[in-house]
PANUMI-303920 format. One record per atom (N, C-alpha, C): y, z, x; atom name; residue number from 1; residue in three letters. Coordinates in steps of 0.05 Angstrom, whole numbers. Each point is the difference from the previous one (the first is absolute). Example, Ala and Ser with C-alpha at 12.3 -4.5 7.8 and 13.67 -1.06 7.14 Angstrom:
{{-114 156 264} N 1 ALA}
{{24 0 -18} CA 1 ALA}
{{24 0 18} C 1 ALA}
{{21 -14 -7} N 2 SER}
{{24 1 16} CA 2 SER}
{{22 14 -15} C 2 SER}
This chain:
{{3373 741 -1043} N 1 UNK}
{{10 -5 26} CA 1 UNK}
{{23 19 7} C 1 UNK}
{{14 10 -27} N 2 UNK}
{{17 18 9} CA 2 UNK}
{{-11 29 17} C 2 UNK}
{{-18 0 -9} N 3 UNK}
{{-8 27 15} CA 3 UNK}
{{-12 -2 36} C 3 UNK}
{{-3 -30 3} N 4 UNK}
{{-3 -3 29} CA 4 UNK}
{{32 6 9} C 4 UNK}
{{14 -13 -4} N 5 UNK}
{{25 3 4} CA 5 UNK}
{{10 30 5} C 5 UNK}
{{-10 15 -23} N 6 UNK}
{{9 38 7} CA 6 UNK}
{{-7 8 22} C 6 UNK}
{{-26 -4 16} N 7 UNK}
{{-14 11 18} CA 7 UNK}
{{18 -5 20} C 7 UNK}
{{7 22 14} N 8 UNK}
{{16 1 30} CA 8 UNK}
{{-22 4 17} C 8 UNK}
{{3 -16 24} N 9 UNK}
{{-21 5 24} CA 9 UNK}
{{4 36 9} C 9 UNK}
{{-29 18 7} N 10 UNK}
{{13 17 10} CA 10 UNK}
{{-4 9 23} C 10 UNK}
{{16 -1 26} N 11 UNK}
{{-6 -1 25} CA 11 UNK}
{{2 26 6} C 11 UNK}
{{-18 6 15} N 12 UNK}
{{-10 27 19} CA 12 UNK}
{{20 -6 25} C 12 UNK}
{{3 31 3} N 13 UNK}
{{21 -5 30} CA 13 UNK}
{{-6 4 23} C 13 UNK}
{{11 -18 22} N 14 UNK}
{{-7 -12 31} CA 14 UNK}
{{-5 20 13} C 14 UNK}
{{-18 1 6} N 15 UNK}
{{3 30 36} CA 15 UNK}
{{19 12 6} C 15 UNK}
{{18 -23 5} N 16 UNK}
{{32 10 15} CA 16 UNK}
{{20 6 -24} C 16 UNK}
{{-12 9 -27} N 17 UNK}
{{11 2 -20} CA 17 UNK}
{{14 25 12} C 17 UNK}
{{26 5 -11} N 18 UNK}
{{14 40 2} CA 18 UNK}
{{-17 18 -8} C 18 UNK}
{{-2 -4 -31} N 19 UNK}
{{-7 18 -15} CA 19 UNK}
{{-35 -7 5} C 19 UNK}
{{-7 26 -8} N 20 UNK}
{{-34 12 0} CA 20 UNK}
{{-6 -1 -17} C 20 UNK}
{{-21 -15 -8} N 21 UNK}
{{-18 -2 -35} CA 21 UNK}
{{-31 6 21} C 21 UNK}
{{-9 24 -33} N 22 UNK}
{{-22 -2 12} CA 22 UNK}
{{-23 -14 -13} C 22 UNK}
{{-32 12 14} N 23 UNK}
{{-15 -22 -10} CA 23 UNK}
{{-3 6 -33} C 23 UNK}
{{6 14 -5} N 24 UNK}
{{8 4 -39} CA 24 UNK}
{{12 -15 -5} C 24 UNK}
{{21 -6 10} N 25 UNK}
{{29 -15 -7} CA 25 UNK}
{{-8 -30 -2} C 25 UNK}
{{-22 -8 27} N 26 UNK}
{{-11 -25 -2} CA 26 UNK}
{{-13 -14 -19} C 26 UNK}
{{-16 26 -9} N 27 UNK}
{{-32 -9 -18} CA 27 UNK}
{{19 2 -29} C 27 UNK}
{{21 12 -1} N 28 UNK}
{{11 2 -27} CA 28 UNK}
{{9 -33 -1} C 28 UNK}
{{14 -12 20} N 29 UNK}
{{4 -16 -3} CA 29 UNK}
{{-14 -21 -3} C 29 UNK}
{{-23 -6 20} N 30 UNK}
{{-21 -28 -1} CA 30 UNK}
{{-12 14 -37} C 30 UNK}
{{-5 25 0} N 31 UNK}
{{-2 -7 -39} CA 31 UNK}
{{14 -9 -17} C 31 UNK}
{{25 3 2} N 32 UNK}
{{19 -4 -20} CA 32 UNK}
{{4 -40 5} C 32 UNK}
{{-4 -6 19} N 33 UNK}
{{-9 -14 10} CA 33 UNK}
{{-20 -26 -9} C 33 UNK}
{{-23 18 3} N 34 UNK}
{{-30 -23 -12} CA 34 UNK}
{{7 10 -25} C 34 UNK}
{{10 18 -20} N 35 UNK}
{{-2 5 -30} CA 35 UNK}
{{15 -25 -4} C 35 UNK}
{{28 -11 9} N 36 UNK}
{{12 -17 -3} CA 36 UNK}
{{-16 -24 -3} C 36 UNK}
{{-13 -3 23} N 37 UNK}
{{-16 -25 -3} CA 37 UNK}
{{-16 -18 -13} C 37 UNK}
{{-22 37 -8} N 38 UNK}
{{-17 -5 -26} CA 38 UNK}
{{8 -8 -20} C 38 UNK}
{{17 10 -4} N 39 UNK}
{{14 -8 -33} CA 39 UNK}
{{3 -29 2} C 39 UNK}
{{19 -6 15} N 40 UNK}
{{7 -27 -6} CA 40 UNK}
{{-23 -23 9} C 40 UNK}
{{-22 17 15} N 41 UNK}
{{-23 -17 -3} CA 41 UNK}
{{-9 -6 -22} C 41 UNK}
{{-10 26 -10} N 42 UNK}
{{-7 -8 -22} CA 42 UNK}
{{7 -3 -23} C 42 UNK}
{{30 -5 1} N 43 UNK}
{{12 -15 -15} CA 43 UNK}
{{-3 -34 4} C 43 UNK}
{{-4 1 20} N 44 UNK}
{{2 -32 9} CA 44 UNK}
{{-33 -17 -3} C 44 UNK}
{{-11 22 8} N 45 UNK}
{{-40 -5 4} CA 45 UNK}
{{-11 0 -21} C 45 UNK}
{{-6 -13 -19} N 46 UNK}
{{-22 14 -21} CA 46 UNK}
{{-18 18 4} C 46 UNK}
{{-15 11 -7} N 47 UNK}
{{-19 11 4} CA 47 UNK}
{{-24 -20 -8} C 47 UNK}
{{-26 6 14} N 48 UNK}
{{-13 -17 -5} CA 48 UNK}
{{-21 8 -22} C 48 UNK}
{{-24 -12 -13} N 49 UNK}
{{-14 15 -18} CA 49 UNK}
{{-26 12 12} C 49 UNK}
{{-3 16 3} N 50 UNK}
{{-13 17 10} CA 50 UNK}
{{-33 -9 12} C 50 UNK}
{{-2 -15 -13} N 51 UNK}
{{-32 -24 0} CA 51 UNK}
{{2 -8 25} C 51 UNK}
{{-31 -21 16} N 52 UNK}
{{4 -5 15} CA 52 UNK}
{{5 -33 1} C 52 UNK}
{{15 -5 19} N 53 UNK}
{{3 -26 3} CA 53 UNK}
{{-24 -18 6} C 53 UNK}
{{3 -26 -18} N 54 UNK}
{{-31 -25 1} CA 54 UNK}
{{-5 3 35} C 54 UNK}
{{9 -4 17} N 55 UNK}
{{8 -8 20} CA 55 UNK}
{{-21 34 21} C 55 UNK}
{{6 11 -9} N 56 UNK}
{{-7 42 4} CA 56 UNK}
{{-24 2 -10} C 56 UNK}
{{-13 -7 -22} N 57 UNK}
{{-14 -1 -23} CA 57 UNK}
{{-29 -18 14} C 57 UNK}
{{20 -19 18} N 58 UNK}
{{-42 -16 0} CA 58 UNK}
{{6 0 29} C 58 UNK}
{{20 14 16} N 59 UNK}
{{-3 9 27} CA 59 UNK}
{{-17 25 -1} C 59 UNK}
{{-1 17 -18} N 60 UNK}
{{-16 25 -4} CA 60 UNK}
{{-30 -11 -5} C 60 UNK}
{{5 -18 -24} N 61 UNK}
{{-33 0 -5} CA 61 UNK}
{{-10 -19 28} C 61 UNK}
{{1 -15 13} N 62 UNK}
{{-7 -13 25} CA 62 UNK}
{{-14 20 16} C 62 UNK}
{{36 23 7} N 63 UNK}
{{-16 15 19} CA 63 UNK}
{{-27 31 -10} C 63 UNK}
{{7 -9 -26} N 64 UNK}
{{-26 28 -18} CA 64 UNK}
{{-30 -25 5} C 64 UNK}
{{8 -16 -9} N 65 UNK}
{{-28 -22 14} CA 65 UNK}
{{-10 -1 26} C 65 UNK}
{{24 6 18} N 66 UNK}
{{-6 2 25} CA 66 UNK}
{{-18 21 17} C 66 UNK}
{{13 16 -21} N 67 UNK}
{{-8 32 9} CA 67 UNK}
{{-30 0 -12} C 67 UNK}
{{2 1 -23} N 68 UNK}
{{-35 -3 -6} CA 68 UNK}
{{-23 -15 5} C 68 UNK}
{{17 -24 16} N 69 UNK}
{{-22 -15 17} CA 69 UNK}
{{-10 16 28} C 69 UNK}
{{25 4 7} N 70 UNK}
{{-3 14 28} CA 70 UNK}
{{-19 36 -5} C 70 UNK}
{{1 5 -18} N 71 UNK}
{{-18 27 -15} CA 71 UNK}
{{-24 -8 1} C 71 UNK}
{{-3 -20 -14} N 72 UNK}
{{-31 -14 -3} CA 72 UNK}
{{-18 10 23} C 72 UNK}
{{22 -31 18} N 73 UNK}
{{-11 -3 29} CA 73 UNK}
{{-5 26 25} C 73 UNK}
{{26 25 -8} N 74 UNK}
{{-21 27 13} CA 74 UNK}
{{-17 8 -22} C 74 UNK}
{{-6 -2 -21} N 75 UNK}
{{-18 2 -1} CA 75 UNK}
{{-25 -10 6} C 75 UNK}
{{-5 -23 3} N 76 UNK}
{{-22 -9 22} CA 76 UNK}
{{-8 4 16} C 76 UNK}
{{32 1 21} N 77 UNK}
{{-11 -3 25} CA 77 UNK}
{{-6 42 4} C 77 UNK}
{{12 22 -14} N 78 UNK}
{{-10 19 9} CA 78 UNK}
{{-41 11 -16} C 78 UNK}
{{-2 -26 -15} N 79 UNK}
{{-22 -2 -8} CA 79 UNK}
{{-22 -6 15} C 79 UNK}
{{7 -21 15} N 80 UNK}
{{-11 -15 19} CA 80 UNK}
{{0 20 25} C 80 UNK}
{{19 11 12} N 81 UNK}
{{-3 19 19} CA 81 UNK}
{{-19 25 -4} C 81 UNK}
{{2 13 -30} N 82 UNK}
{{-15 15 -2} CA 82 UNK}
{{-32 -12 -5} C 82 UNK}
{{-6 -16 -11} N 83 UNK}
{{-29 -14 9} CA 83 UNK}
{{-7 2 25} C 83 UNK}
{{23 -8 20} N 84 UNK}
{{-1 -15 32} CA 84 UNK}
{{-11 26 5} C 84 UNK}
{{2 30 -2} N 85 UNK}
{{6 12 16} CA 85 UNK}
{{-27 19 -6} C 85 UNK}
Protein backbone atom coordinates (compact mmCIF):
# COMPACT_ATOMS: atom_id res chain seq x y z
CA UNK A 1 0.00 0.00 0.00
CA UNK A 2 2.92 2.06 0.40
CA UNK A 3 3.47 2.41 -3.06
CA UNK A 4 -0.18 3.66 -3.74
CA UNK A 5 0.70 6.29 -1.41
CA UNK A 6 4.10 7.36 -3.65
CA UNK A 7 2.00 7.95 -6.73
CA UNK A 8 1.39 11.78 -7.15
CA UNK A 9 -1.58 12.62 -9.41
CA UNK A 10 -0.12 14.12 -12.63
CA UNK A 11 -2.09 16.99 -14.00
CA UNK A 12 -1.74 18.31 -17.52
CA UNK A 13 -2.07 22.04 -17.82
CA UNK A 14 -5.36 24.25 -18.42
CA UNK A 15 -5.67 26.17 -21.73
CA UNK A 16 -5.27 29.38 -19.93
CA UNK A 17 -2.13 27.80 -18.55
CA UNK A 18 1.14 30.70 -19.14
CA UNK A 19 3.49 28.40 -20.08
CA UNK A 20 3.32 26.18 -23.53
CA UNK A 21 3.75 22.35 -23.36
CA UNK A 22 3.66 20.68 -26.30
CA UNK A 23 1.84 17.70 -27.62
CA UNK A 24 5.26 15.77 -26.68
CA UNK A 25 5.18 17.23 -23.38
CA UNK A 26 1.52 15.79 -23.11
CA UNK A 27 1.97 12.24 -24.34
CA UNK A 28 5.22 12.16 -22.19
CA UNK A 29 3.10 12.77 -19.55
CA UNK A 30 -0.36 10.62 -19.91
CA UNK A 31 2.76 7.79 -20.25
CA UNK A 32 4.56 8.40 -17.37
CA UNK A 33 1.25 8.40 -16.30
CA UNK A 34 -0.58 4.94 -17.36
CA UNK A 35 3.19 3.33 -16.58
CA UNK A 36 2.25 4.44 -13.07
CA UNK A 37 -0.91 2.81 -13.14
CA UNK A 38 0.07 -0.44 -14.54
CA UNK A 39 2.34 -1.21 -12.04
CA UNK A 40 0.37 -0.71 -9.23
CA UNK A 41 -2.30 -2.58 -11.07
CA UNK A 42 -0.67 -5.13 -11.35
CA UNK A 43 0.55 -5.13 -8.32
CA UNK A 44 -2.84 -5.05 -6.90
CA UNK A 45 -4.63 -7.52 -9.86
CA UNK A 46 -3.37 -10.96 -10.04
CA UNK A 47 -2.95 -12.05 -13.09
CA UNK A 48 -5.18 -14.54 -14.15
CA UNK A 49 -4.19 -18.20 -15.47
CA UNK A 50 -4.13 -18.11 -18.84
CA UNK A 51 -6.98 -21.03 -19.41
CA UNK A 52 -10.34 -20.44 -20.12
CA UNK A 53 -12.86 -19.73 -17.67
CA UNK A 54 -15.86 -22.83 -16.90
CA UNK A 55 -18.20 -20.03 -17.52
CA UNK A 56 -16.04 -19.01 -21.44
CA UNK A 57 -15.46 -22.68 -21.91
CA UNK A 58 -19.23 -24.02 -22.40
CA UNK A 59 -20.23 -20.48 -23.71
CA UNK A 60 -17.80 -21.45 -26.62
CA UNK A 61 -18.77 -24.97 -26.93
CA UNK A 62 -22.75 -23.84 -27.14
CA UNK A 63 -21.93 -21.36 -29.62
CA UNK A 64 -19.33 -24.11 -31.76
CA UNK A 65 -22.72 -26.31 -31.51
CA UNK A 66 -24.51 -23.54 -32.76
CA UNK A 67 -22.47 -22.81 -35.54
CA UNK A 68 -22.37 -26.37 -36.82
CA UNK A 69 -25.93 -26.75 -36.62
CA UNK A 70 -26.49 -23.69 -38.48
CA UNK A 71 -23.59 -25.24 -41.24
CA UNK A 72 -25.57 -28.29 -41.48
CA UNK A 73 -28.73 -26.46 -42.18
CA UNK A 74 -26.95 -24.35 -45.31
CA UNK A 75 -26.02 -27.12 -46.10
CA UNK A 76 -29.37 -28.34 -47.00
CA UNK A 77 -30.99 -25.75 -47.78
CA UNK A 78 -28.15 -24.77 -50.61
CA UNK A 79 -28.65 -28.51 -51.49
CA UNK A 80 -32.11 -28.26 -51.83
CA UNK A 81 -31.86 -25.11 -53.98
CA UNK A 82 -29.43 -26.68 -56.16
CA UNK A 83 -31.88 -29.71 -56.86
CA UNK A 84 -34.76 -26.87 -57.04
CA UNK A 85 -33.00 -25.36 -59.76
Amino acid sequence: MQQLQDIKPTLLPSANHRQRFTYKDKFQSLRDRYEQVSAVRALLIPPRDRGWTEHAQQTNEALRKELSLAEEKMQKLEAENKYAS
